[in-house]
C-alpha positions in Angstrom: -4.5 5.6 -26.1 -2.9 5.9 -22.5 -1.3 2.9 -21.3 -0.5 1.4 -17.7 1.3 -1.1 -16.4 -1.0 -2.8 -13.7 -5.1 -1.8 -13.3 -6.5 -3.1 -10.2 -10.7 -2.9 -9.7 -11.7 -2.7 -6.6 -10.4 -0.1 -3.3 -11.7 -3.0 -0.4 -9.2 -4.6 1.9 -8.4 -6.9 -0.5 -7.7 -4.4 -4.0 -5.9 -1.9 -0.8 -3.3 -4.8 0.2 -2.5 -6.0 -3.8 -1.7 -2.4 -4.6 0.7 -1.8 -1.0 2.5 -5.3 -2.4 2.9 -4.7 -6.2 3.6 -1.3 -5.3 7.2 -2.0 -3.8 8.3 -2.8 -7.3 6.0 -2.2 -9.8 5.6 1.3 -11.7 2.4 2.7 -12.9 -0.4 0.6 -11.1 -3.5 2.6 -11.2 -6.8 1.1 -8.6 -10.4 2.1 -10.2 -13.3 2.4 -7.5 -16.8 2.5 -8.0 -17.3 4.2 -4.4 -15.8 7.6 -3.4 -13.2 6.2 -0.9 -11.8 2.9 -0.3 -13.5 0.3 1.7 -17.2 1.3 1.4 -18.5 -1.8 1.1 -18.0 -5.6 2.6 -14.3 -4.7 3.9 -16.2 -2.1 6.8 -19.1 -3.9 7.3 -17.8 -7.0 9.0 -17.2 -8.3 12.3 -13.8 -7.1 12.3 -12.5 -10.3 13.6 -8.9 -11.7 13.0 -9.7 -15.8 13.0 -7.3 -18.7 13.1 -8.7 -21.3 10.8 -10.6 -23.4 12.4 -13.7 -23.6 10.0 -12.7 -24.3 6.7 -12.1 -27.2 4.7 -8.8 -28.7 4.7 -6.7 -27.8 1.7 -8.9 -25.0 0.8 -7.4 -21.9 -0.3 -9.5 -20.2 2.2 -7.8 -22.3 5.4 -4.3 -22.0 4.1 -4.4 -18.1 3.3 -6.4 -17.6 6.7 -3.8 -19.2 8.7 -0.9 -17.9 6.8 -2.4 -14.7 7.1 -3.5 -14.4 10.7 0.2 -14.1 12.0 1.0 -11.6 8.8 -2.1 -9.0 10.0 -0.8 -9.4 13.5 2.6 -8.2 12.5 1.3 -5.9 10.1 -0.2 -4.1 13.0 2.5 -4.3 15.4 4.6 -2.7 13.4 2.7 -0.2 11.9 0.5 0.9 14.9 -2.6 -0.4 13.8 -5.5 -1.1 16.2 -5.8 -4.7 17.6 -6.2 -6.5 19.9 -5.8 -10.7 20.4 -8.8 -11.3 22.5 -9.8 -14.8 22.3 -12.5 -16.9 20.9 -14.9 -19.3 22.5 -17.1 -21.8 20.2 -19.3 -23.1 22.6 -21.6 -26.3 22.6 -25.2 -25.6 24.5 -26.0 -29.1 24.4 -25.2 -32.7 24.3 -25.8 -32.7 20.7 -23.7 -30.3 19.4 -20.4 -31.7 20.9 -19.6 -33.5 18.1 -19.9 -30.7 16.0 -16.8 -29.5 18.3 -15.2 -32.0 17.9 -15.1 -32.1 14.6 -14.3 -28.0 14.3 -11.1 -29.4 16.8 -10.1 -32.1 14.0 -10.2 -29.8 10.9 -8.5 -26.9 12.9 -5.7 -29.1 13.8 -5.2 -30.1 10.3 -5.2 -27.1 9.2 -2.4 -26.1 11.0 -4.1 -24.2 14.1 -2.4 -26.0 17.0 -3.5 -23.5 19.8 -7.2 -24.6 20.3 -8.1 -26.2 23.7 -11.6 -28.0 24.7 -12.7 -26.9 27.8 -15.7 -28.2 30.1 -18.7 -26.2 31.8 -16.9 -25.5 35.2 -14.0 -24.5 33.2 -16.2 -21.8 30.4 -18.0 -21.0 33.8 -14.3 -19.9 35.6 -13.8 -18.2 32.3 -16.9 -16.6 31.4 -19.5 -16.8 34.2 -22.3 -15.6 31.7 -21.8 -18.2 28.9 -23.8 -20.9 28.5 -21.9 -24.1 27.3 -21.8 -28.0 28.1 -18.3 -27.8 26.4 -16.2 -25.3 24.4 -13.7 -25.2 21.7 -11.6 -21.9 23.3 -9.5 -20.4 20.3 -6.9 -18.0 22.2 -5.0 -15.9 19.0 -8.6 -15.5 17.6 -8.7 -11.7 18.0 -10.4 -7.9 16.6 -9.1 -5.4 14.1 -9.6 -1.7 13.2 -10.6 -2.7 9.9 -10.9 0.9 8.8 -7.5 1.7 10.4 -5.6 -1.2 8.2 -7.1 -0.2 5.3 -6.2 3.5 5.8 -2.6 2.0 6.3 -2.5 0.4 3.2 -4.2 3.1 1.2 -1.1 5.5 2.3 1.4 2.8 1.3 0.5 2.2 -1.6 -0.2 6.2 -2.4 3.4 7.2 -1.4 4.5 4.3 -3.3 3.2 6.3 -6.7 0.2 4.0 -6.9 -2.9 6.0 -8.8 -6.4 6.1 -6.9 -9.3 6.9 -9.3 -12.1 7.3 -7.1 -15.9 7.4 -8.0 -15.1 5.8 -11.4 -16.9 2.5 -13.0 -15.5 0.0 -15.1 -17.9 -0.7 -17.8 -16.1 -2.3 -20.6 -12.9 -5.0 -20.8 -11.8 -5.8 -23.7 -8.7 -8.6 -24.7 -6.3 -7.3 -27.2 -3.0 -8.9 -28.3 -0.8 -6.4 -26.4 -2.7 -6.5 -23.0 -6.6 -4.8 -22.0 -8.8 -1.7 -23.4 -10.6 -1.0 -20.0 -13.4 1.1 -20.5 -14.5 3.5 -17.8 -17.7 5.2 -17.5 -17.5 9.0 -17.2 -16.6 10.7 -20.2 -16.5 7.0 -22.4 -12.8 7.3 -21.4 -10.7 4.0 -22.6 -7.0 2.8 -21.6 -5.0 0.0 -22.5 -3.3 -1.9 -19.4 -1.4 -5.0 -19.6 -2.4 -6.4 -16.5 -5.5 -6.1 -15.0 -6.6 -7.7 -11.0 -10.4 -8.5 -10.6 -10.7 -7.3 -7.2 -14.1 -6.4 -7.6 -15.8 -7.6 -4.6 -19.7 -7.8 -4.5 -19.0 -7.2 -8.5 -16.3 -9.3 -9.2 -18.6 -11.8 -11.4 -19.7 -9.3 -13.1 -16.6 -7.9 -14.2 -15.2 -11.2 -14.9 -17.7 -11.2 -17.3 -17.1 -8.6 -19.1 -13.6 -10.1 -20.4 -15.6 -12.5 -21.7 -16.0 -15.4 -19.4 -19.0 -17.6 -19.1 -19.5 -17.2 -15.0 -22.0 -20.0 -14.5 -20.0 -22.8 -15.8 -16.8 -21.3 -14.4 -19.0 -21.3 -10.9 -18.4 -17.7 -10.6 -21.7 -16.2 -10.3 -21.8 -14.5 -7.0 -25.4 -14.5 -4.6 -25.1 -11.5 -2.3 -25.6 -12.5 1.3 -26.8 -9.9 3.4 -26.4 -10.0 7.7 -27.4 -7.9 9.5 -26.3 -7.3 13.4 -27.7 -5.1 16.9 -25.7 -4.1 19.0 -26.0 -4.6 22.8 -26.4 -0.9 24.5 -25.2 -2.2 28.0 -22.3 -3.0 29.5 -21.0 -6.2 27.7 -21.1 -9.4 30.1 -18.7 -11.3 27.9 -14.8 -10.2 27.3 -14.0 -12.7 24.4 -15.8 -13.3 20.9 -18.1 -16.5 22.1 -19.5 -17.9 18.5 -22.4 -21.2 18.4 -21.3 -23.9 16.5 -21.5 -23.2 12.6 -24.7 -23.6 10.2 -24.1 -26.3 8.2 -22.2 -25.7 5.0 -20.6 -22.5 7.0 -23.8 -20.6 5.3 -23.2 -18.8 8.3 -21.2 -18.7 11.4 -24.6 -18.4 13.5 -25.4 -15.4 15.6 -22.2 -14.9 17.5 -21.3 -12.2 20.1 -18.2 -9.6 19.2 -16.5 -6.9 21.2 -14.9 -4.1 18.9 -12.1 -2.7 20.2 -13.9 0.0 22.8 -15.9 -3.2 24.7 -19.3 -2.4 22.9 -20.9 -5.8 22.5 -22.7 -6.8 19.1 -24.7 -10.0 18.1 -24.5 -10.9 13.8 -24.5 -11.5 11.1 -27.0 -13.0 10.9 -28.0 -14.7 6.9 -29.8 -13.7 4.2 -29.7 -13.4 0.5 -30.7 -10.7 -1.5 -30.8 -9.5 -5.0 -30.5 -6.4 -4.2 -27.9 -4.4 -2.3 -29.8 -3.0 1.2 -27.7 -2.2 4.6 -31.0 -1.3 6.2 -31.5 -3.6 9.4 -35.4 -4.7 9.8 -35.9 -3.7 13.4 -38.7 -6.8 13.5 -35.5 -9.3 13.8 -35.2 -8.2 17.4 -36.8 -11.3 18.4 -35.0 -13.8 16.7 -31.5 -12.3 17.8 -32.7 -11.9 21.2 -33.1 -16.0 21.1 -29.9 -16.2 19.7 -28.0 -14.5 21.5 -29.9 -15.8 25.1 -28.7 -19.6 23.3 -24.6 -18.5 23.8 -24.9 -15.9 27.0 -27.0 -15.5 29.8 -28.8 -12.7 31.4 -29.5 -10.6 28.2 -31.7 -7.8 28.3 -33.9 -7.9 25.0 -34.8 -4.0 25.4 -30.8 -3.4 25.1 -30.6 -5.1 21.5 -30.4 -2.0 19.0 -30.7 -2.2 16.0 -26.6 -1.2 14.5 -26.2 -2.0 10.4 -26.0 -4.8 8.0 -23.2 -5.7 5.5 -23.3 -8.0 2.5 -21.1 -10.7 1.4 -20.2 -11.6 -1.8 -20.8 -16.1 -2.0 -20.6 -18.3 -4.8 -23.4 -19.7 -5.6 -23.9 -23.8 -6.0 -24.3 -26.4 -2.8 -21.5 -26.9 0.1 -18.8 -25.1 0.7 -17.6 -22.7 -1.9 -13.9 -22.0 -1.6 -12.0 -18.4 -3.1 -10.9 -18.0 -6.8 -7.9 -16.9 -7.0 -7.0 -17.4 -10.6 -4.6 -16.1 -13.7 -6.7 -16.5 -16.2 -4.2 -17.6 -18.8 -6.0 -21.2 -19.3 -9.0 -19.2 -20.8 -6.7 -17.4 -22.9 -7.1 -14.1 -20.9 -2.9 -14.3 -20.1 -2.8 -11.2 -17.8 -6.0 -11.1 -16.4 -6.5 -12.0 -12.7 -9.5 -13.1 -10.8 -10.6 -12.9 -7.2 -14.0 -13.7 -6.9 -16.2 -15.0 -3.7 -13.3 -13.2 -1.1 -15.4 -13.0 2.0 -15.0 -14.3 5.2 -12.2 -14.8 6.3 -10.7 -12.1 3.4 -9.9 -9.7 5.5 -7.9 -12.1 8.1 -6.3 -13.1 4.7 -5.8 -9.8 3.1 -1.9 -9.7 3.1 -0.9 -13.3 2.4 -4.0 -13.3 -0.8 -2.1 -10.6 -1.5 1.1 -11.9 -1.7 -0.6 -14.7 -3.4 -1.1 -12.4 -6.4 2.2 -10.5 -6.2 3.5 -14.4 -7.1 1.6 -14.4 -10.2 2.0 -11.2 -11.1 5.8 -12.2 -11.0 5.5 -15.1 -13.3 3.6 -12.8 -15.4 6.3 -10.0 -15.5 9.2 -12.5 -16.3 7.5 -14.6 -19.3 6.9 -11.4 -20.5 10.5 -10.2 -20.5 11.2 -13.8 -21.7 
């Protein structure tokens, strides 16, 4: 049976930025994916925004990686020529009530470790941005956007030159645990490989291939519900020149309907939230109507007739009430020594693409030595 050293499932951001790490001194990593090129899925339909931190809970792997890995994707594409730019982020208030939401997005950003946000008033939003409409703002200035596709690509080469194996269009049907490391089976041709290490970096299918090794995902509060958004794009001139975001749905569900510029100016209001069982990136033209009243809530002067209809992406939440955080875990406490989990990485995973992956490069490390041990 053929035998490698590292198997990694899954080509997204996330699976593209473990193989670039391990790959500067590992041997013999091979990345399966289900998709004919990397990236098809959550990790290029996003919002393509770098954030800073501010929304998640304190001491939550998803607050530390994001703000550890904010200044890592900035340098990442400075030095490699990568498209970005650090545009800015206002949250704003559009009432009375919703200040001490702000307020409260200011406390938890400051301990958090985000020390650049600064509250400004109406006249000063207005000065600003004369089109938003805001009793108060929380103005986030190192928020900024990303060519998602272009990091990716980066990462894909690096890791390629680096002798890393990409088997495209390939499934993962079988895991199996064997004393001397995993039979993976894949699905063309019933072919089956031993690998003594293998990275869950499944994505919208990450639950699913955890269970396949064997794990019980409900109790282990893996089980993934696939959250759907879907955005339209503004066909006029934008009348905004930073990100302005509402205040956050409760339980960050959702971030609400915010306003985004990619990286040529073209405006576009989403995600917008909804779960799905199955796996659709049509976008129902009928929601017109309810994004129009979103986005006339954050920015004034919208014309409704210039809200197209763009695409959708789909987000891979843990299910279960409040707040569900990543899973980042070596599964050695389930006696699966070897076998790494990443389940539940959206928002902000690709912010926190290169410092989850040199999360995993850690454990892989302490792998590697109690082996030789």
């Amino acid at each position: 049976m053929d035998r490698v050293n590292i198997t990694i499932i899954g080509a997204g951001v996330i699976g593209l930025a473990i193989a670039a790490e391990l790959s500067v001194d590992f041997d013999d990593i091979l990345v399966i994916e289900r998709h004919d090129d990397f990236g098809r899925q959550t990790s290029s339909r996003n919002s393509e925004v770098i954030h800073s931190g501010i929304y998640y809970p304190t001491g939550s792997l998803k607050a530390e990686l994001c703000v550890e890995g904010a200044p890592m994707l900035y340098r990442y594409c400075q030095d490699h020529g990568i498209a970005h730019r650090r545009i800015g982020k206002l949250i704003v208030a559009t009432q009375e009530s919703e200040i001490q939401q702000l307020e409260e997005l200011y406390r938890r950003g400051r301990l958090n470790g985000v020390r650049d946000m600064v509250f400004l008033e109406a006249d000063e939003v207005a000065r600003m941005e004369g089109n938003v409409n805001a009793v108060r703002a929380l103005y986030s200035p190192n928020t900024g956007i990303i060519d998602s596709h272009g990091l990716m690509k980066r990462l894909f080469t690096v890791a390629q030159g680096r002798g890393v194996t990409f088997s495209f269009n390939e499934e993962v049907i079988s895991i199996e645990h064997e004393a001397d490391g995993y039979v993976v089976g894949i699905k063309s041709d019933d072919y089956r490989f031993l690998s003594n290490v293998v990275i869950n970096a499944a994505g919208l299918c990450s639950d699913a291939i955890a269970a396949m090794v064997g794990i019980e995902i409900d109790p282990a509060g893996y089980r993934l519900h696939h959250c759907k958004g879907s955005y339209f794009s503004y066909s006029r001139r934008s009348p905004v020149e930073r990100l302005i975001y509402p205040v956050p749905e409760k339980d960050l569900k959702g971030l609400g309907v915010h306003a985004t510029l990619d990286l040529g100016g073209r405006l576009r209001f989403g995600p917008d939230t909804e779960y799905v069982d199955d796996i659709d990136y049509t976008v129902d033209v009928s929601k017109r109507d309810r994004f129009y009243e979103g986005a006339c809530k954050i920015i004034r002067g919208i014309d409704k007739d210039a809200l197209v209809a763009d695409m959708a992406g789909v987000r891979p939440k843990i299910k279960g009430e409040g707040v569900k955080d990543f899973v980042i875990e070596h599964e050695d406490r389930r006696g699966l020594y070897g076998f790494i989990n990443l389940v539940g990485i959206e928002s902000p995973g690709l912010t926190a693409s290169l410092a989850i992956s040199s999360r995993v490069r850690k454990i892989v490390d302490c792998i590697s030595i109690a082996k030789k041990v």
